[in-house]
BADRENTI-54929 format. One record per atom (N, C-alpha, C): x, y, z; residue in three letters. Coordinates in steps of 0.2 Angstrom, whole numbers, padded with zeros to 4 digits, always signed. Example, Ala and Ser with C-alpha at 12.3 -4.5 7.8 and 13.67 -1.06 7.14 Angstrom:
# residues 2
+0066-0028+0039ala;+0062-0022+0039ala;+0066-0016+0039ala;+0064-0011+0035ser;+0068-0005+0036ser;+0064+0000+0039ser;
# end
This chain:
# residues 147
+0004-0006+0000unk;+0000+0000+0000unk;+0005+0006+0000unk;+0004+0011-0005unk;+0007+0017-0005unk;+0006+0023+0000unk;+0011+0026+0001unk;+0007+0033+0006unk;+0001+0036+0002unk;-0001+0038-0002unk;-0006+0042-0003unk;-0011+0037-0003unk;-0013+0031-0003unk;-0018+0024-0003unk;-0019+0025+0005unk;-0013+0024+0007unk;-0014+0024+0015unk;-0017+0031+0019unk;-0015+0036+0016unk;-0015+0042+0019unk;-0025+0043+0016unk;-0027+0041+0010unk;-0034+0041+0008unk;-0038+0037+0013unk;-0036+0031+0016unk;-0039+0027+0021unk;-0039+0029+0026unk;-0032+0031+0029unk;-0034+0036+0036unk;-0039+0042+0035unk;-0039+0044+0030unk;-0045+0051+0029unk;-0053+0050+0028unk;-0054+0042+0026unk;-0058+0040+0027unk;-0061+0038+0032unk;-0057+0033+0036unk;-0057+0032+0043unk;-0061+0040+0048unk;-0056+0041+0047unk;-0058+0051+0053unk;-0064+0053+0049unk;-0066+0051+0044unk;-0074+0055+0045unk;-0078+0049+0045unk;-0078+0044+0045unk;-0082+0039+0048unk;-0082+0041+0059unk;-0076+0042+0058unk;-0075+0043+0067unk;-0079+0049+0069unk;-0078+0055+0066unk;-0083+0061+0063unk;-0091+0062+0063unk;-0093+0055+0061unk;-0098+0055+0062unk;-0102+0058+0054unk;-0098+0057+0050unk;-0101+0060+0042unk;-0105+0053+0038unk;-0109+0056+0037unk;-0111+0051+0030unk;-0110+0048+0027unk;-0112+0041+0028unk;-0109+0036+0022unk;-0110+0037+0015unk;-0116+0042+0013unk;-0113+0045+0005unk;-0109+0050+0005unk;-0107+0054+0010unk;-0102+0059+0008unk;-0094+0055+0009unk;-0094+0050+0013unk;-0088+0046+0014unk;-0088+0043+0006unk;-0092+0038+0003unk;-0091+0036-0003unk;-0089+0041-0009unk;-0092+0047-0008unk;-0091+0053-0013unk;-0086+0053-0011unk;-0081+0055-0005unk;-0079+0058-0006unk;-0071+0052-0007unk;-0071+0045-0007unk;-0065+0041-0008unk;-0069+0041-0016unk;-0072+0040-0018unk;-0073+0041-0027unk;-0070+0047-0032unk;-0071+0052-0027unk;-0067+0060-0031unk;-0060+0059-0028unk;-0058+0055-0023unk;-0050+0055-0023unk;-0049+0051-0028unk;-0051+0045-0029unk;-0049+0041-0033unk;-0048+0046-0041unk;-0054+0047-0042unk;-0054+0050-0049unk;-0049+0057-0050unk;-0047+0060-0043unk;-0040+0066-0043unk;-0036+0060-0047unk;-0033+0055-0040unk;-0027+0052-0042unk;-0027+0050-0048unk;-0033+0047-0052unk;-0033+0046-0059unk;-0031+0050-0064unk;-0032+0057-0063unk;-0031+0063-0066unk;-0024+0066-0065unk;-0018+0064-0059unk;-0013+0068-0061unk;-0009+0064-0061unk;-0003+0067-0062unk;+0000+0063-0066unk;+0007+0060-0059unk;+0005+0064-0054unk;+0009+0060-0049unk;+0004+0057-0041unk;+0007+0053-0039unk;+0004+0053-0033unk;-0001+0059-0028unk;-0005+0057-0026unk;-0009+0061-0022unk;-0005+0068-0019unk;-0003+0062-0013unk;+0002+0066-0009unk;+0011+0072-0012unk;+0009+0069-0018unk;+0015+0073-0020unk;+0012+0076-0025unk;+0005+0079-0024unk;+0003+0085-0030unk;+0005+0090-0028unk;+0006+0095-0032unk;+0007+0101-0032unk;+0001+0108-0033unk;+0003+0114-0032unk;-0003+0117-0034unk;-0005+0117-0041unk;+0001+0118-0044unk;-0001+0117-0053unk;-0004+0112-0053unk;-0003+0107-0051unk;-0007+0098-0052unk;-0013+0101-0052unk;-0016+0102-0047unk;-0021+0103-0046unk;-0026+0108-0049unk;-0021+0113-0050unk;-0026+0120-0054unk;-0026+0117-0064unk;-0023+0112-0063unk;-0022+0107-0072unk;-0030+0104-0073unk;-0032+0101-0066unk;-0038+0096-0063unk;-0042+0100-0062unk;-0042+0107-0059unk;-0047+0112-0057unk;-0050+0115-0065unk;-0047+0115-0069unk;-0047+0118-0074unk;-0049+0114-0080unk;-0050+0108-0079unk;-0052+0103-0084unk;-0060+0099-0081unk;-0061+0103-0075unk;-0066+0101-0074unk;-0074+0104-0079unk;-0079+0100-0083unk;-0084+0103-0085unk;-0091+0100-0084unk;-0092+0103-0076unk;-0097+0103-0073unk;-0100+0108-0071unk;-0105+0107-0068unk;-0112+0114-0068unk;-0105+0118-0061unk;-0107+0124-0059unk;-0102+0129-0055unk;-0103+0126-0049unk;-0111+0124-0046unk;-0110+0120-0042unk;-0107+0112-0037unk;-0107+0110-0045unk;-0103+0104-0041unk;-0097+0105-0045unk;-0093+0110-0047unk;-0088+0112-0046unk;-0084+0115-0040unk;-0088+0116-0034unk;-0087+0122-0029unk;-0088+0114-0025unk;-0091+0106-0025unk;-0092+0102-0021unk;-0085+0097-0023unk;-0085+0098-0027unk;-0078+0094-0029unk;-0072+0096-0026unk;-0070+0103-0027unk;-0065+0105-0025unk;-0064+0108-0016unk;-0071+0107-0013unk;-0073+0106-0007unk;-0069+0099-0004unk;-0072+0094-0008unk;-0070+0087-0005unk;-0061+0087-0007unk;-0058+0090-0013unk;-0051+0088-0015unk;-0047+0095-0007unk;-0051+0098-0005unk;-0046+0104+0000unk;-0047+0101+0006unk;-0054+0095+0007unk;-0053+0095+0014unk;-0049+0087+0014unk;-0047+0085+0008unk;-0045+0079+0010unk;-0035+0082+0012unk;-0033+0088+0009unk;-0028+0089+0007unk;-0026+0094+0015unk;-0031+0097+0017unk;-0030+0101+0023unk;-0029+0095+0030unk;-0031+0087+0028unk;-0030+0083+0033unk;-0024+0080+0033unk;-0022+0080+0026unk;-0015+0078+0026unk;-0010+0082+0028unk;-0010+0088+0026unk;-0004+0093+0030unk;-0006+0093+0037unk;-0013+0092+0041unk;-0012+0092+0045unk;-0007+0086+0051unk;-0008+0083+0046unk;-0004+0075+0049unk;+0001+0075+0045unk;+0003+0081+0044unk;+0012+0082+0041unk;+0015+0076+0035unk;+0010+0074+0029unk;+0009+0070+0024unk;+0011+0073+0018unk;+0014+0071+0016unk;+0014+0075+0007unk;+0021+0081+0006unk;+0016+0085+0004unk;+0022+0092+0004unk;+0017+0098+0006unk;+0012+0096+0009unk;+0009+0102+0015unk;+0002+0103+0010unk;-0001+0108+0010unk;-0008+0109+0008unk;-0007+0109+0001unk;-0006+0109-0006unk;-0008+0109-0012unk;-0014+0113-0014unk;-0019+0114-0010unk;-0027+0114-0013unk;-0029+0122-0013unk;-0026+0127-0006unk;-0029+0132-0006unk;-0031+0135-0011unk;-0025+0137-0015unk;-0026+0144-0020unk;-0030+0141-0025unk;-0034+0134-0026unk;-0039+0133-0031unk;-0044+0139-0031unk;-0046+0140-0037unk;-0051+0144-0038unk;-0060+0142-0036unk;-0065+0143-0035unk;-0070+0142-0036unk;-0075+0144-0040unk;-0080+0143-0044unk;-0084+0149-0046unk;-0087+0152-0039unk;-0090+0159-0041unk;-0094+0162-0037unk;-0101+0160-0039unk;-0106+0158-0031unk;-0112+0157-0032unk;-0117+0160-0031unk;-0123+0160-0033unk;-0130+0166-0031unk;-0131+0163-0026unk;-0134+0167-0024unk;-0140+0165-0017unk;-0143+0158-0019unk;-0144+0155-0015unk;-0150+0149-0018unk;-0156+0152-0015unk;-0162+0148-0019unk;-0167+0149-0017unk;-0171+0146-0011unk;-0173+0153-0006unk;-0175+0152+0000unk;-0181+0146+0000unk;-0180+0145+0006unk;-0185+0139+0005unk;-0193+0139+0010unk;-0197+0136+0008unk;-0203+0140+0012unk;-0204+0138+0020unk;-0205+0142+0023unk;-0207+0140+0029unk;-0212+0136+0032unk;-0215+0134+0036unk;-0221+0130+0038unk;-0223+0136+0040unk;-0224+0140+0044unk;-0227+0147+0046unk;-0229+0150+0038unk;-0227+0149+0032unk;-0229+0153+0028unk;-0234+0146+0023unk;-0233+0140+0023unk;-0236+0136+0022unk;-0243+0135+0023unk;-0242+0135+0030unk;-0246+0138+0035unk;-0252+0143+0033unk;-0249+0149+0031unk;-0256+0153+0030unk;-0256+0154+0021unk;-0252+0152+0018unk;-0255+0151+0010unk;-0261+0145+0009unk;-0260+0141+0012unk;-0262+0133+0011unk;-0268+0132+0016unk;-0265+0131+0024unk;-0270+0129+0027unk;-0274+0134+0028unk;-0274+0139+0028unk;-0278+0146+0032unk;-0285+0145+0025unk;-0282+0149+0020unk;-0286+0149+0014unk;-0292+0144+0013unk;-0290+0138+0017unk;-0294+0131+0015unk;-0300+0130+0023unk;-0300+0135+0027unk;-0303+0134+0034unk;-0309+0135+0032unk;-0312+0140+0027unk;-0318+0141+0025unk;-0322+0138+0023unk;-0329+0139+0023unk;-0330+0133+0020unk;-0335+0135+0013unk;-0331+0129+0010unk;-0333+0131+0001unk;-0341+0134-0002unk;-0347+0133+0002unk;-0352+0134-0001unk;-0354+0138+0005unk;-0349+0141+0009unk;-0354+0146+0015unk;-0358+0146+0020unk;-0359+0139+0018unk;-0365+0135+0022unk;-0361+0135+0030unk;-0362+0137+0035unk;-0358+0134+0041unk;-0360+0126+0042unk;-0364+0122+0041unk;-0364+0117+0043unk;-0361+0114+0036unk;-0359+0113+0029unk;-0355+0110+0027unk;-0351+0111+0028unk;-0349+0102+0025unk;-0340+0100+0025unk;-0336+0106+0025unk;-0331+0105+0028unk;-0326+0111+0025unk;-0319+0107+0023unk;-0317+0110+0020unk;-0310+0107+0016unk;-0302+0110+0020unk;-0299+0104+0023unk;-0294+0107+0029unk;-0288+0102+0023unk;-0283+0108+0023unk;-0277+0106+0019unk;-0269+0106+0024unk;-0267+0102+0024unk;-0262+0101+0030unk;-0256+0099+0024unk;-0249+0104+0025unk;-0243+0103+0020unk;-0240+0097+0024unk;-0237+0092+0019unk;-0233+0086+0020unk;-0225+0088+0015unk;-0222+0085+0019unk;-0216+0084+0017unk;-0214+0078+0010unk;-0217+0080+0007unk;-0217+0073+0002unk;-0221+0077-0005unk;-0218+0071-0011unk;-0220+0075-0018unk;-0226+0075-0019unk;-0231+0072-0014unk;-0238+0073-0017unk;-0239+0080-0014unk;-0237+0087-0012unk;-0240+0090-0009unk;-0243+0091-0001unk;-0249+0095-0004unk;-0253+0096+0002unk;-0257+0091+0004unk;-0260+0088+0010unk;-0265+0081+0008unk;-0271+0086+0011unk;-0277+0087+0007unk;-0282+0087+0011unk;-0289+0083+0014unk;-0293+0083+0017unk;-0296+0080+0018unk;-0304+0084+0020unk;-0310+0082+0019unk;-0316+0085+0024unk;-0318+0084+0028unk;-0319+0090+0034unk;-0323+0091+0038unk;-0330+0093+0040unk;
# end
């Protein structure tokens, strides 16, 4: 087993102890393996050129350009820390810059588009049915029912 094979193990190892995800663990031993694929020397003996050659030949959306190069700094920032390789490689990678993502709805505002609107009852009548709309977390929507 090579340093950089062993040094990849250890880095998985510590986010498994970390307590991360087993698809962010598997991402992120799949994007190492496919760096080490990509340059032309060992892991641990990349350099920053190496890297900016890999940064630069990526042609993915800006987003998962910004999740790649996430996973390639944090595996590179654990090996300098453990005094492996020839120190950080990763910083000076560039990133795209990203917009705001879009906000997400709140259940408070759920709440009163969906449920409140639906409290009424559709024909005026107080003793009809009335129609009570409750948001779920799932792709069907809203589930309503009558009361």
């Amino acid at each position: 087993m090579n340093a950089s094979h062993a040094a990849v193990t250890a880095h998985l190892e510590w986010m498994t102890l970390r307590g991360m995800s087993p698809n962010t663990i598997t991402f992120r031993r799949r994007l190492l393996a496919n760096l080490a694929g990509h340059l032309p020397v060992e892991l641990l003996a990349a350099t920053p050129g190496h890297l900016a050659v890999w940064r630069a030949g990526l042609t993915v959306a800006p987003q998962t350009v910004t999740h790649y190069v996430s996973h390639a700094k944090s595996f590179y920032r654990g090996a300098a820390r453990e005094r492996l390789g020839n120190g950080n490689p990763a910083p000076p990678l560039p990133v795209p810059l990203l917009g705001a993502l879009a906000p997400r709805t709140s259940l408070a505002a759920l709440h009163k588009h969906v449920v409140e609107p639906n409290l009424a009852r559709p024909s005026g009548d107080p003793a009809a049915p009335r129609r009570v709309c409750t948001p779920r977390q799932s792709p069907g929507g809203a589930n309503c029912t009558l009361e």
